[in-house]
Backbone bond lengths (Angstrom), bond angles and torsions (degrees), N, CA, C in turn:
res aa  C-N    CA-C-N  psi(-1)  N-CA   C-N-CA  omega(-1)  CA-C   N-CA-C  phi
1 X - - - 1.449 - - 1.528 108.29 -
2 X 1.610 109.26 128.78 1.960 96.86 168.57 1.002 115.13 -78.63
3 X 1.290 102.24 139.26 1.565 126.14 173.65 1.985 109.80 -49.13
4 X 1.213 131.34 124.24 1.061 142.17 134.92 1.377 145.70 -15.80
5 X 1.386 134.47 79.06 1.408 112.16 -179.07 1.664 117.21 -92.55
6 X 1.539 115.44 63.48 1.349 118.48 -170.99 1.342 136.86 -64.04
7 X 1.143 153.09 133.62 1.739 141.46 -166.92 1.822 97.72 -44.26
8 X 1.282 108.74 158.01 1.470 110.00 -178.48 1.503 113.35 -75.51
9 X 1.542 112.67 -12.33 1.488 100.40 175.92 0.891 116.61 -129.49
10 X 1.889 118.36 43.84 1.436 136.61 114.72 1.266 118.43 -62.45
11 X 1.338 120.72 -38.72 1.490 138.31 -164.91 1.593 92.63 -70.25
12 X 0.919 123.48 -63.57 1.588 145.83 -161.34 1.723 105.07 -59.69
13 X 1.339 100.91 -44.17 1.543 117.37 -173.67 1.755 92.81 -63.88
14 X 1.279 118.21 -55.04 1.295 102.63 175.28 1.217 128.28 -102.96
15 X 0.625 130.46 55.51 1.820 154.36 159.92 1.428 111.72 -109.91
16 X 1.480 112.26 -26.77 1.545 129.97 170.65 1.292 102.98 -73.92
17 X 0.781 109.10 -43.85 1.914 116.71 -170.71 1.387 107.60 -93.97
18 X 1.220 136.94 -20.80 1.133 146.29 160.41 1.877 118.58 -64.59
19 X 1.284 96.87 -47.67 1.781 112.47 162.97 1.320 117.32 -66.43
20 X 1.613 115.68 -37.82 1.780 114.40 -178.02 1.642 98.47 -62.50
21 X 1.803 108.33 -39.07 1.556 91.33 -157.62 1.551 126.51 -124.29
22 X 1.343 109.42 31.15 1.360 139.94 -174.49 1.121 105.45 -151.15
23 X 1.712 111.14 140.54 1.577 116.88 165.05 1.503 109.78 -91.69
24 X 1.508 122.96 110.77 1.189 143.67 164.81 1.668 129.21 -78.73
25 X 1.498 126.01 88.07 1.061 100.81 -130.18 2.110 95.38 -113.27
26 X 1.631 99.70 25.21 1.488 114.78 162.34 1.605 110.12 -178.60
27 X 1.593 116.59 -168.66 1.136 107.77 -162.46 1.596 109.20 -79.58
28 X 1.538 108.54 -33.15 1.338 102.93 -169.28 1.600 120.28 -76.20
29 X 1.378 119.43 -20.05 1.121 126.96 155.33 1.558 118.52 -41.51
30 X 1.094 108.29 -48.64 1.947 129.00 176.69 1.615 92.56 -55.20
31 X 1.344 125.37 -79.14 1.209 137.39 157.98 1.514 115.48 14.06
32 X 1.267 94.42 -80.31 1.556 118.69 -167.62 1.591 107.80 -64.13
33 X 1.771 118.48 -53.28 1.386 122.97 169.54 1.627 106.77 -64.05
34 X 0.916 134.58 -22.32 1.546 123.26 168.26 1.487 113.90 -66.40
35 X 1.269 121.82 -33.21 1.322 132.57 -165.78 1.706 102.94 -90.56
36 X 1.349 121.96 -41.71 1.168 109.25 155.74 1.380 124.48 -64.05
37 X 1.900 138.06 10.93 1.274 132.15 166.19 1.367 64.45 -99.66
38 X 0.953 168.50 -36.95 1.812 132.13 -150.46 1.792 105.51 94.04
39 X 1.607 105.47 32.53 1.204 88.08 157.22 1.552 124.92 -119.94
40 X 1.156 135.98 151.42 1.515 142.29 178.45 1.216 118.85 -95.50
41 X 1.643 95.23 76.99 1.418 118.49 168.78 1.476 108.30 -104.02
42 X 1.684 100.98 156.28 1.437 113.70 147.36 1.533 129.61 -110.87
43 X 1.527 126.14 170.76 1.212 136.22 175.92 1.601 123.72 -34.94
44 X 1.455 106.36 -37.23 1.119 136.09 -150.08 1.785 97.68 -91.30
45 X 1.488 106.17 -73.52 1.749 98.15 164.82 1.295 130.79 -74.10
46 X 1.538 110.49 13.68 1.313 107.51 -175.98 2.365 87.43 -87.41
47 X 1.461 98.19 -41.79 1.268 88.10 173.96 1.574 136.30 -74.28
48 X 1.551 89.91 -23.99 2.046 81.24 160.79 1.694 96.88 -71.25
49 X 1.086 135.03 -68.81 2.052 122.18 -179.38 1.711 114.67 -20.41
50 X 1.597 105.52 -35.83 1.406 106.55 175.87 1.568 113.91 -58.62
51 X 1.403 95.16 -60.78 1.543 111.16 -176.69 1.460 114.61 -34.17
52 X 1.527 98.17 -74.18 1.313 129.07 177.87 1.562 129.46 -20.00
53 X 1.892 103.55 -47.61 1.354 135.80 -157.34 1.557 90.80 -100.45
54 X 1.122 137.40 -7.52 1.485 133.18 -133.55 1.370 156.08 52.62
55 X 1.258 95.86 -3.82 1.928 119.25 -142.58 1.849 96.49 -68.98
56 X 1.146 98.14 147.79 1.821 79.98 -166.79 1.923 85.69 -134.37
57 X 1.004 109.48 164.17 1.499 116.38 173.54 1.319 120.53 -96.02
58 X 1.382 110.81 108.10 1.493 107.75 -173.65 1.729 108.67 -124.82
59 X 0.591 139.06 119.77 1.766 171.76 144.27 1.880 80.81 78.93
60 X 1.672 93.20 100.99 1.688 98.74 -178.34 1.302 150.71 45.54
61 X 1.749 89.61 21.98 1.662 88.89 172.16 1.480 99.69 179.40
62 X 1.188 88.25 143.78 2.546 96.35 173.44 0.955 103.54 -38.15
63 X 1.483 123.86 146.22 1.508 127.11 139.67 1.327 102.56 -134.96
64 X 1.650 125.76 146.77 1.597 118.88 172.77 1.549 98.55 -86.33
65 X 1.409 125.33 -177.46 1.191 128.48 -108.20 1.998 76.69 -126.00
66 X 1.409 117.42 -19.74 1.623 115.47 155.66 1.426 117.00 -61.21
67 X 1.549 125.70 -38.85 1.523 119.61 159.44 1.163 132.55 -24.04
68 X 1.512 102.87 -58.33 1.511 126.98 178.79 1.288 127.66 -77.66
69 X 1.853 114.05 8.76 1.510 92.74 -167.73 1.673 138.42 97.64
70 X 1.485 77.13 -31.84 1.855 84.91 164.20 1.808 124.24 -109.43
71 X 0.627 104.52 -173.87 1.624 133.62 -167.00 1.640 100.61 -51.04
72 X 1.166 141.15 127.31 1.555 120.29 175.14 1.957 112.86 -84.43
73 X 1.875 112.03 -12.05 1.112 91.14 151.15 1.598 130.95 -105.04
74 X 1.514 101.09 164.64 1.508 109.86 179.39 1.343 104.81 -35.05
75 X 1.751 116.59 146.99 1.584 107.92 158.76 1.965 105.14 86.52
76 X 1.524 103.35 21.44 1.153 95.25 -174.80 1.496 113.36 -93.97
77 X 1.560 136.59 139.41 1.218 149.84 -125.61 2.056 92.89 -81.65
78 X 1.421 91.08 128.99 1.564 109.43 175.96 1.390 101.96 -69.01
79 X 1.631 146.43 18.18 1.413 124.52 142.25 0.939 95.62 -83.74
80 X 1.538 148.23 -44.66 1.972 126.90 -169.23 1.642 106.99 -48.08
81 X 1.254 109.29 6.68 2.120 89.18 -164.01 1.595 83.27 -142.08
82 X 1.317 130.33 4.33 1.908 124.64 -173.35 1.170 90.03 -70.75
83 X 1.062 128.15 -56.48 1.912 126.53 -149.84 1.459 101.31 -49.44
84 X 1.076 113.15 -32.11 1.729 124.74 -152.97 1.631 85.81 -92.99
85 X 1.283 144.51 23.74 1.327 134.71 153.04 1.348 111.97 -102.29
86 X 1.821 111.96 125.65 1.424 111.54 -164.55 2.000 92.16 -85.89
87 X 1.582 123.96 -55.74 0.793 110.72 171.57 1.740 114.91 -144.75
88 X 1.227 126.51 173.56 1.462 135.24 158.47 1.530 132.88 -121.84
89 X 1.513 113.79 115.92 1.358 113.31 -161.29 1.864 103.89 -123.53
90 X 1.040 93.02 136.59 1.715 95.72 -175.78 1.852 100.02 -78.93
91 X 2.013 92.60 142.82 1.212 92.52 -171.39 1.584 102.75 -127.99
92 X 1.101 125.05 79.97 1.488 101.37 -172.24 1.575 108.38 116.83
93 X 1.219 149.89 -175.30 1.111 148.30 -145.04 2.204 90.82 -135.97
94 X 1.373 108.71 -16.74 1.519 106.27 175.32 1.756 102.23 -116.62
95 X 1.227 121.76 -15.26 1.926 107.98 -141.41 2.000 91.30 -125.24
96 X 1.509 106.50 129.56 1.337 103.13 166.94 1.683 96.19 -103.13
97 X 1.431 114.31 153.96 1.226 105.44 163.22 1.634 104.09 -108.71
98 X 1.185 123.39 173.28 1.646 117.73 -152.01 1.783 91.02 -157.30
99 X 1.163 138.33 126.95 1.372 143.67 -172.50 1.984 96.67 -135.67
100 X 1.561 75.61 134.67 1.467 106.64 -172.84 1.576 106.29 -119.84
101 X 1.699 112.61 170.69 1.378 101.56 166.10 2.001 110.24 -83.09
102 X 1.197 98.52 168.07 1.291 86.10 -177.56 1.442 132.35 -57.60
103 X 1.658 130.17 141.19 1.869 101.47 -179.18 1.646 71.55 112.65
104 X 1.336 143.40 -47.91 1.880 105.07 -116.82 1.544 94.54 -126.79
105 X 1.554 124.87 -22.75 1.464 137.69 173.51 1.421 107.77 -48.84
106 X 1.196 155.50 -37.44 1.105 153.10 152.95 1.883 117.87 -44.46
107 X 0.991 125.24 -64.98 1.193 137.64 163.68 1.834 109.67 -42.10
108 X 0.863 107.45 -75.51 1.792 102.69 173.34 1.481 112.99 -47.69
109 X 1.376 110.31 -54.90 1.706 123.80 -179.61 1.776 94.28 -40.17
110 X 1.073 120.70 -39.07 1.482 126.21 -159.33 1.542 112.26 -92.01
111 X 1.416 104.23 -49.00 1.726 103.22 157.90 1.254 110.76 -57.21
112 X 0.975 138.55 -40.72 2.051 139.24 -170.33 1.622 89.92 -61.03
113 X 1.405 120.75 -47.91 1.441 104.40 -147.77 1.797 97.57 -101.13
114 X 1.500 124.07 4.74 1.216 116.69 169.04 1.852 100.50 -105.77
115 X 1.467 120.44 -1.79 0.915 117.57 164.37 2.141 113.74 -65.17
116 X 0.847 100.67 -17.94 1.680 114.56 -166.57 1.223 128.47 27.86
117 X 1.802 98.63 54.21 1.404 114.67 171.18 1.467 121.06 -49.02
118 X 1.758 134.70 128.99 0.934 128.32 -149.85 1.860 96.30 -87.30
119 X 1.353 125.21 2.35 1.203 110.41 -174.11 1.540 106.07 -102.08
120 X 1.503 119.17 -4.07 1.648 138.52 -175.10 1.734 99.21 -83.79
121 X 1.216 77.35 129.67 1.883 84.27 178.25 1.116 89.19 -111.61
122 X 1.557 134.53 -27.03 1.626 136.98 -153.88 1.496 122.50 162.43
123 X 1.449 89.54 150.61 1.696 89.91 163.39 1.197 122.62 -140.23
124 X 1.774 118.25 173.01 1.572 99.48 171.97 1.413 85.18 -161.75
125 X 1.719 87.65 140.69 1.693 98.73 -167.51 1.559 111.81 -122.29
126 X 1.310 117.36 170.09 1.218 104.59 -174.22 1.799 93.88 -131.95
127 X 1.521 110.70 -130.24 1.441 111.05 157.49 1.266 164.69 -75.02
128 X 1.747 92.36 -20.57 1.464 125.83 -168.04 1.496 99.49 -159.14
129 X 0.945 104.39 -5.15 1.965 108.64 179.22 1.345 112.01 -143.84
130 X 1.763 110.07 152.60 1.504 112.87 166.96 1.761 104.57 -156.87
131 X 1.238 83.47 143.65 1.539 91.88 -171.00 1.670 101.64 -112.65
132 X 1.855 95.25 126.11 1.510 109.85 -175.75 1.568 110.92 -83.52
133 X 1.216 144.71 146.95 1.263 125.35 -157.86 1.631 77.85 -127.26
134 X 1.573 118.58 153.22 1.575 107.48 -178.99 1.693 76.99 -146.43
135 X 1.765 111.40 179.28 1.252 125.58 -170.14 1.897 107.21 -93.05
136 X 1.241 89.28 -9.57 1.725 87.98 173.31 1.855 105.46 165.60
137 X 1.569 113.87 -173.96 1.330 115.62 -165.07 1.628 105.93 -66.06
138 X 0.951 133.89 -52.85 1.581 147.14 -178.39 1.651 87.58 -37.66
139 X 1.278 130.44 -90.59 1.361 130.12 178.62 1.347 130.01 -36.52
140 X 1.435 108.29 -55.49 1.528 113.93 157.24 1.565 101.29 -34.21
141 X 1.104 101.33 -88.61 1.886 100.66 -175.45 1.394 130.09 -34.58
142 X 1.473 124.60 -40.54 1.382 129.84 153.46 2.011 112.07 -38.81
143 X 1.791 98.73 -63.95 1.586 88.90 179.84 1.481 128.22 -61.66
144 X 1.400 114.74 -18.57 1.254 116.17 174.21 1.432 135.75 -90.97
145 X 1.378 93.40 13.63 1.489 119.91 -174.70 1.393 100.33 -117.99
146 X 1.466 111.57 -25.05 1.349 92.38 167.73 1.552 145.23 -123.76
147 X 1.783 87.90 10.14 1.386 109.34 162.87 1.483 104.81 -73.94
148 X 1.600 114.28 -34.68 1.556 123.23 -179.44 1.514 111.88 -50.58
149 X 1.435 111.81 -31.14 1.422 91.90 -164.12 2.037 100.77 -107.98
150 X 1.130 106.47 -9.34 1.406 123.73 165.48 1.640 100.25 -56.37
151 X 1.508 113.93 -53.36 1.476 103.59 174.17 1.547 136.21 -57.30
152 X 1.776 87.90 -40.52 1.501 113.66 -174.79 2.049 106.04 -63.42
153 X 1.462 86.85 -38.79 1.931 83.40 -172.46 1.765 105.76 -83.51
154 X 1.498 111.42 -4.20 1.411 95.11 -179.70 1.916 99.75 -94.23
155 X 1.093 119.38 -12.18 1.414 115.03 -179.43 1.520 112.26 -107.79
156 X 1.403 102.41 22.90 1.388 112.39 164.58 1.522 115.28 -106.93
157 X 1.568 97.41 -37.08 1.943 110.56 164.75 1.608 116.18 -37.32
């Protein structure tokens, strides 16, 4: 079959559809099923397409960001992903730590920081946890007051 040189958000469109309906469980795998549609990709833009699309890796394999519950575009609103915070505990005079179920700390970590709360300097997430980094206690305290009540109104829904 010849390889494809398609616009990237043809490429992207199915990589979306490729993530809804196959478990993909890294990039080069993605790779390889792109190349069997006949496209001529590499490793490299298959991971800016990751970025791009949202698709985040949660317990061994892509999912785009409709899997999870949220929004399918970028920038989709941090109440679709609050509920899914078990708790938030201040750590330090800059750092909240924030616990998720497992799989789901990445995805919120990512709404917080396309939310572009002015008291968020950053985050960094892992599996079940993510730690919000803020510029000091005053801010810290603002975000934790208001991830707090982001939790509180989704377990009131």
């Amino acid at each position: 079959m010849p390889m494809r040189s398609e616009n990237w958000q043809h490429r992207r469109a199915v990589i979306e559809e490729i993530l809804r309906t196959q478990r993909v469980g890294n990039q080069l795998e993605l790779v390889d099923r792109l190349r069997e549609r006949g496209f001529a990709v590499t490793q490299s833009s298959v991971s800016r397409d990751l970025q791009e699309i949202g698709a985040l890796r949660v317990s061994g394999r892509y999912l785009v960001p409709a899997a999870l519950g949220a929004n399918d575009a970028p920038g989709s609103e941090l109440a679709e992903v609050a509920g899914y915070v078990v708790s938030v505990a201040a750590a330090g005079p800059h750092l909240l730590v924030v616990k998720t179920p497992p799989g789901i700390a990445a995805l919120v970590a990512l709404d917080l920081d396309r939310e572009k709360w002015p008291e968020v300097v950053g985050t960094v997430a892992g599996d079940d946890t993510f730690f919000v980094a803020t510029a000091g206690r005053t801010q810290q305290a603002r975000v934790e007051a208001r991830l707090g009540a982001l939790v509180r109104s989704q377990s009131n829904a």
